[in-house]
C-alpha positions, 0 to 999 in steps of 0.5 A: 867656788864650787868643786868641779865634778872631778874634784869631788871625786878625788875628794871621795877617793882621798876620804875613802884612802885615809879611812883604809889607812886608819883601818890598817893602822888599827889592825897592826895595833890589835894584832899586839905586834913585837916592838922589837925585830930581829934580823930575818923579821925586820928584814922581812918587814922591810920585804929586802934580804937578810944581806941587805939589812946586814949591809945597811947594819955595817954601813950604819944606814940603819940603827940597831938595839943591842941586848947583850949579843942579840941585834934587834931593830925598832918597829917603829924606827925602821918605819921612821926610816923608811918614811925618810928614803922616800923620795 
């Protein structure tokens, strides 16, 4: 079967997305960001308020690092979890 016209537009449209998806994934990988955030930083990772991260926190929605008296979250666990919200 031969792609139609509009299937092999997508097709470039779709290679072109994962190219720029790559690309971003490099640059945050260069950029040598924290592996661990806190409250204000995750919370502007997330683009929510420091309240709403604090509610998720004291509802468990989320999970936290404790260094001594210091919470801290994952990078790589907030973007887990926000990857599992999605609908």
């Amino acid at each position: 079967m031969v792609p139609t016209e509009n299937e092999t537009e997508l097709r470039k449209i779709l290679s072109e997305m994962v190219t720029c998806l790559n690309e971003i994934k490099q640059a945050s990988t260069e950029k040598n960001e924290p592996d661990f955030l806190t409250v204000r930083e995750a919370s502007k990772y997330l683009n929510v308020s420091d309240s709403l991260l604090r509610k998720w926190l004291f509802k468990n929605q989320i999970k936290p690092y404790r260094f001594g008296r210091c919470i801290r979250f994952s990078r790589k666990d907030l973007g887990q979890w926000v990857n599992n919200m999605a609908i």
